[in-house]
MMTF fields as JSON, N, C-alpha, C and O atoms, coordinates in Angstrom:
{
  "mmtfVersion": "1.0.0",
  "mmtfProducer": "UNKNOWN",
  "numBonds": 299,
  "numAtoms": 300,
  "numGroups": 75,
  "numChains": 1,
  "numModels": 1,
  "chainsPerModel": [1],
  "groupsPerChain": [75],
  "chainIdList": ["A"],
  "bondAtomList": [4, 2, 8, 6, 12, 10, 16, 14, 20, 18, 24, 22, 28, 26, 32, 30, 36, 34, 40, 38, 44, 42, 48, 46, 52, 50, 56, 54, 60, 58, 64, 62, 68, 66, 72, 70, 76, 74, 80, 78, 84, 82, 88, 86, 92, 90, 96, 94, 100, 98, 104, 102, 108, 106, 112, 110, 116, 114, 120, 118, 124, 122, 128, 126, 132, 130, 136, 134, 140, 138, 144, 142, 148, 146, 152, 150, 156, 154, 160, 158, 164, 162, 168, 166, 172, 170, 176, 174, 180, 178, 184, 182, 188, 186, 192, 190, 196, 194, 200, 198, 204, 202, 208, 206, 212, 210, 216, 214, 220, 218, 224, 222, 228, 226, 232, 230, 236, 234, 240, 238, 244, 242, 248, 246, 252, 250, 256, 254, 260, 258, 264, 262, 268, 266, 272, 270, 276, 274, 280, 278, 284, 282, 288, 286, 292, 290, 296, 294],
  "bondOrderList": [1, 1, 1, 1, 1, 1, 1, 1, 1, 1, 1, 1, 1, 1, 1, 1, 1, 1, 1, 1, 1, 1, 1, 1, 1, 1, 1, 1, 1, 1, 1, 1, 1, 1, 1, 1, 1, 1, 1, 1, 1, 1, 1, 1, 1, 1, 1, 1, 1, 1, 1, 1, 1, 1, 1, 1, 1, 1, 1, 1, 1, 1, 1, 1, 1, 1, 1, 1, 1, 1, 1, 1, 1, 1],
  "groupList": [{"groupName": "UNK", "atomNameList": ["N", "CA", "C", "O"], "elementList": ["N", "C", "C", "O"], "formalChargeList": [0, 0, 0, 0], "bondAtomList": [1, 0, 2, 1, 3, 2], "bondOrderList": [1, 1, 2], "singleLetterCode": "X", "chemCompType": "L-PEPTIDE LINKING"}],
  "groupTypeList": [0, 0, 0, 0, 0, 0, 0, 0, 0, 0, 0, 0, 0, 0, 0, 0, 0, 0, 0, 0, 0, 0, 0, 0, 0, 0, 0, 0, 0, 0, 0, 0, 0, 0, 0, 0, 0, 0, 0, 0, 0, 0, 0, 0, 0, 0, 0, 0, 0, 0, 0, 0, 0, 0, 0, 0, 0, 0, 0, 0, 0, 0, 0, 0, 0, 0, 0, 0, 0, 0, 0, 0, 0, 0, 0],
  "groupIdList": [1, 2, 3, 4, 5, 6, 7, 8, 9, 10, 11, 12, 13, 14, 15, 16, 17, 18, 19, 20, 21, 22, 23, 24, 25, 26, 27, 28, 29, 30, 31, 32, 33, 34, 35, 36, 37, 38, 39, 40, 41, 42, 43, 44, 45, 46, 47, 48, 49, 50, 51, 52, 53, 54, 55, 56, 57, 58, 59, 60, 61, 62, 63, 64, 65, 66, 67, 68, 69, 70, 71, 72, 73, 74, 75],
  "secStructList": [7, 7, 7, 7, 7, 7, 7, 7, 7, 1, 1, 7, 7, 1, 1, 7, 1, 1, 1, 7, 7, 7, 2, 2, 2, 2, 2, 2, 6, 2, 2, 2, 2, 2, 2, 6, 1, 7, 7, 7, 7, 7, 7, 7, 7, 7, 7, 6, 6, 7, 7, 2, 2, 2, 2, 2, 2, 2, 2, 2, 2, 2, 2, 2, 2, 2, 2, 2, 6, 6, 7, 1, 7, 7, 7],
  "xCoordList": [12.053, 11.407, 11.636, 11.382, 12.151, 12.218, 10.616, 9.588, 10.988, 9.736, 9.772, 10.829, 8.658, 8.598, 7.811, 7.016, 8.407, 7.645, 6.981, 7.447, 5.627, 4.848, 3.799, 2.571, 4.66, 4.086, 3.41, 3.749, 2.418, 1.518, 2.408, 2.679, 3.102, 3.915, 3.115, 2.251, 3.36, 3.085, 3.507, 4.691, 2.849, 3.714, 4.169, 5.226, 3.571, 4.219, 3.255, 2.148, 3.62, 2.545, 2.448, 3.36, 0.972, 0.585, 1.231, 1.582, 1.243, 2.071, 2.713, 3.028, 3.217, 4.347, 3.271, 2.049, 4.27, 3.436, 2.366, 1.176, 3.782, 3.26, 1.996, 1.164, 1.994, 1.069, 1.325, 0.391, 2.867, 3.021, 3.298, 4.516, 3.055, 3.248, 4.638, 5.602, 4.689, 6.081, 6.651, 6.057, 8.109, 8.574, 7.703, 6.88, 7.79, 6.979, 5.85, 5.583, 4.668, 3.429, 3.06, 2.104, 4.831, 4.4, 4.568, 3.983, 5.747, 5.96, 4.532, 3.966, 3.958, 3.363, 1.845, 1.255, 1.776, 0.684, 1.168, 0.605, 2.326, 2.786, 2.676, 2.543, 2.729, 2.899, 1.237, 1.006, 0.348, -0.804, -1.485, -2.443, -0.982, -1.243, -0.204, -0.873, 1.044, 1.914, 0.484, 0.007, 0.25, 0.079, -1.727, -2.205, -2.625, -4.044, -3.834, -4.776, -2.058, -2.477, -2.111, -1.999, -1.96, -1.257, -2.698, -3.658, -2.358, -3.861, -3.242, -2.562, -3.522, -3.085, -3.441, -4.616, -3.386, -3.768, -4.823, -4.953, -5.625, -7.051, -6.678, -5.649, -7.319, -7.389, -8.758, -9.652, -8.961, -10.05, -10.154, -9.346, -12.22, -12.53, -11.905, -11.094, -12.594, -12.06, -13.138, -14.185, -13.228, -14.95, -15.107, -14.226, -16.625, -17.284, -17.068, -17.29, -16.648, -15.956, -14.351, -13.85, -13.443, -12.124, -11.417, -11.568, -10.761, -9.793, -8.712, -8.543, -8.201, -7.433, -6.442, -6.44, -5.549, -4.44, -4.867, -3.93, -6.16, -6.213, -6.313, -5.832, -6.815, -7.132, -5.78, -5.647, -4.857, -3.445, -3.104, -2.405, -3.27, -2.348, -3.041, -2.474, -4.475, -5.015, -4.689, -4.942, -4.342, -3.997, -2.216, -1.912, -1.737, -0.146, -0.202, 0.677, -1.311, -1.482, -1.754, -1.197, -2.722, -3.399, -2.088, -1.904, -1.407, -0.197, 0.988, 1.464, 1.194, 2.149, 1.533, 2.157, 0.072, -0.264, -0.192, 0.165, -0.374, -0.23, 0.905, 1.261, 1.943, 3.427, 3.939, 4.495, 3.714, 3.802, 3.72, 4.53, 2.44, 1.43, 2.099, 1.578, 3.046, 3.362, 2.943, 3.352, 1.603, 0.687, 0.985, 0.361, 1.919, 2.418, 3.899, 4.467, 4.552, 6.013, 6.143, 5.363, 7.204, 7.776, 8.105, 8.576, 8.291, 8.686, 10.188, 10.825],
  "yCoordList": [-2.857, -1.706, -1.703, -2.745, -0.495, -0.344, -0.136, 0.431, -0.896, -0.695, 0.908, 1.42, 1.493, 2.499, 1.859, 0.961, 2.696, 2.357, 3.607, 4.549, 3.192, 4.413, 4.168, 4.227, 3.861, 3.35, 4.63, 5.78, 4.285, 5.472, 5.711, 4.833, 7.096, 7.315, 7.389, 8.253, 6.771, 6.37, 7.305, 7.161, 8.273, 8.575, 10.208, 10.743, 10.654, 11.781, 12.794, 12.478, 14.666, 15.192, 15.548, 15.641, 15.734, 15.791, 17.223, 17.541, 17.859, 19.636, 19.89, 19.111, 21.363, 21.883, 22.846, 22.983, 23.401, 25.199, 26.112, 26.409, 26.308, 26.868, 26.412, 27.069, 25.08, 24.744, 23.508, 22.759, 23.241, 22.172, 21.135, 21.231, 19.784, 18.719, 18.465, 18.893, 17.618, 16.898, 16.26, 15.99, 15.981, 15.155, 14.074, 13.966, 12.789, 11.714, 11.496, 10.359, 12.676, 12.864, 12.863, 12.355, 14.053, 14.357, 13.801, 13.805, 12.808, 11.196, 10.512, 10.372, 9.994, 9.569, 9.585, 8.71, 11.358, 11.927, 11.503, 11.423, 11.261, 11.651, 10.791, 10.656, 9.638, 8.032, 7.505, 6.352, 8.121, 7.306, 8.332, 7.841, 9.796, 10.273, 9.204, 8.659, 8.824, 8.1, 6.885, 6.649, 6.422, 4.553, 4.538, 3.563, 5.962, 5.85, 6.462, 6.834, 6.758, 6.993, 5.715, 5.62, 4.848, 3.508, 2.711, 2.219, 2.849, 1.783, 1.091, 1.521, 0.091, -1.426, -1.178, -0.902, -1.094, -1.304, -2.224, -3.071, -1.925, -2.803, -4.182, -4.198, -5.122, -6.473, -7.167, -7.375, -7.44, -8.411, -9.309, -10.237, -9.203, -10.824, -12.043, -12.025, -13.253, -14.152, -14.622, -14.528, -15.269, -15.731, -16.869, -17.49, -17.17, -17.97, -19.565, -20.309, -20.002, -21.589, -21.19, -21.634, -20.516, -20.691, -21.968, -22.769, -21.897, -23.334, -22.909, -21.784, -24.06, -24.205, -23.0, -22.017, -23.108, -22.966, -21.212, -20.432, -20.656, -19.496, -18.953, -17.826, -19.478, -18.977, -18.383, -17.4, -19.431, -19.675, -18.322, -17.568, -17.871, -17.268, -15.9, -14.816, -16.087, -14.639, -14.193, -13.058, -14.846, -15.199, -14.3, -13.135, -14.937, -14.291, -12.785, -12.01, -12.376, -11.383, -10.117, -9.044, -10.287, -10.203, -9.563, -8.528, -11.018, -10.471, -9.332, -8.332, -9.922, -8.563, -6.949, -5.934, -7.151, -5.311, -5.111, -3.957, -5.718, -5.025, -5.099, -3.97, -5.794, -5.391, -4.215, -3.209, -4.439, -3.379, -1.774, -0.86, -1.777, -0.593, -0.674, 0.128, -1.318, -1.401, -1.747, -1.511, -2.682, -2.845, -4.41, -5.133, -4.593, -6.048, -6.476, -6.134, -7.508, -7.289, -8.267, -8.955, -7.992, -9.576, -10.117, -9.624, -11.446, -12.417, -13.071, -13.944],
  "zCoordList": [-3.804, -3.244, -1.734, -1.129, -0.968, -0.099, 0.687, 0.317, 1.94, 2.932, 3.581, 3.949, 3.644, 4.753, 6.103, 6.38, 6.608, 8.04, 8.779, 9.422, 8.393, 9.163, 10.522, 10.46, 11.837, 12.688, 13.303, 13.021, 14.174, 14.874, 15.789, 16.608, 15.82, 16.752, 18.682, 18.829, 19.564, 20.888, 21.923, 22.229, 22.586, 23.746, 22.895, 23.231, 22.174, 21.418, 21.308, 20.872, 21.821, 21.254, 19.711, 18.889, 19.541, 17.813, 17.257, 16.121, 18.344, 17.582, 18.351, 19.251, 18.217, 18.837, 19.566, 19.523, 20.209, 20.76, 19.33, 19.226, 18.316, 17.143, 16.567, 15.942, 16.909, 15.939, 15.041, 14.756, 14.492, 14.098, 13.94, 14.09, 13.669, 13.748, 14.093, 13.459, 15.315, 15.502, 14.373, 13.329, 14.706, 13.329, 13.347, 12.437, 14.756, 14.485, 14.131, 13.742, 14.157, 14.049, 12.328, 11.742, 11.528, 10.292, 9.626, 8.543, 10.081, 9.017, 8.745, 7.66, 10.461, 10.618, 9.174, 8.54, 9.254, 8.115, 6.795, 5.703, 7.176, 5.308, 4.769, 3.553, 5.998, 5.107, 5.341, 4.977, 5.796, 5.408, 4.1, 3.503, 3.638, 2.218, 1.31, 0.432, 1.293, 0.683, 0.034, -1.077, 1.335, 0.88, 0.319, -0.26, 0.677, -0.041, -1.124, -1.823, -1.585, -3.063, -3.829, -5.052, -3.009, -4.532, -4.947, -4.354, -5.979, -6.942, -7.952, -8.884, -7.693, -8.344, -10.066, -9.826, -11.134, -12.321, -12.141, -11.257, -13.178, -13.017, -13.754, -14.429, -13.674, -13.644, -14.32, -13.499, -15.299, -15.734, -15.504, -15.501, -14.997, -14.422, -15.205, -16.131, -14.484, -15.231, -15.868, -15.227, -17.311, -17.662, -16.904, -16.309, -16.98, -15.752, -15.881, -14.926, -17.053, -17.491, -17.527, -18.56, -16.739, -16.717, -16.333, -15.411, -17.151, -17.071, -15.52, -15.05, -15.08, -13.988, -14.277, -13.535, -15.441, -16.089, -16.243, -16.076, -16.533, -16.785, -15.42, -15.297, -14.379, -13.046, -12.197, -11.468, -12.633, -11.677, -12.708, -12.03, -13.74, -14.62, -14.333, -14.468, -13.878, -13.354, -11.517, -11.113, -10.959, -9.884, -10.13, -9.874, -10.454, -10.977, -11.355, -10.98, -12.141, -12.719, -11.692, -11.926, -10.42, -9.8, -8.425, -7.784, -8.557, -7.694, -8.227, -7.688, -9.412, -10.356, -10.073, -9.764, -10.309, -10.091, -8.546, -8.31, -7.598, -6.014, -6.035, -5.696, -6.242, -6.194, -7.097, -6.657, -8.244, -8.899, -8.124, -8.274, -7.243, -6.897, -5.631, -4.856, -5.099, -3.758, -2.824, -1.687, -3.317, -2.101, -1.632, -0.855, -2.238, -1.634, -2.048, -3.085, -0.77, -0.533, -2.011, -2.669, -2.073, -3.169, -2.744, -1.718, -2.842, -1.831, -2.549, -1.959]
}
């Protein structure tokens, strides 16, 4: 998965004369609607006597859906 990069553009005005958003301003918008729409698939607790072996394996699981959802790099 490719990274975007949606830095707060610095030093830039937010519109034009007209009225609308600079390019850097509308990236800027587009990519913080982009990234509050990703939601991870949900994840079940773990029961309250989990073994080591189930923890590490919910742990794994845990990492698969934010990557999945984009909310975390792969390494």
């Amino acid at each position: 998965m490719k990274k975007k990069a949606y830095d707060m553009p610095q030093g830039t005005r937010l519109a034009t004369d007209s009225g609308q958003a600079t390019p850097p301003w509308h990236n800027y918008l587009r990519g913080i609607q982009d990234v509050s729409g990703r939601v991870a698939t949900a994840v079940e607790p773990l029961d309250a006597g989990a073994s080591t072996a189930a923890t590490i394996s919910k742990v794994n699981e845990l990492i698969a859906a934010l990557q999945a959802a984009g909310l975390m790099r792969e390494s």
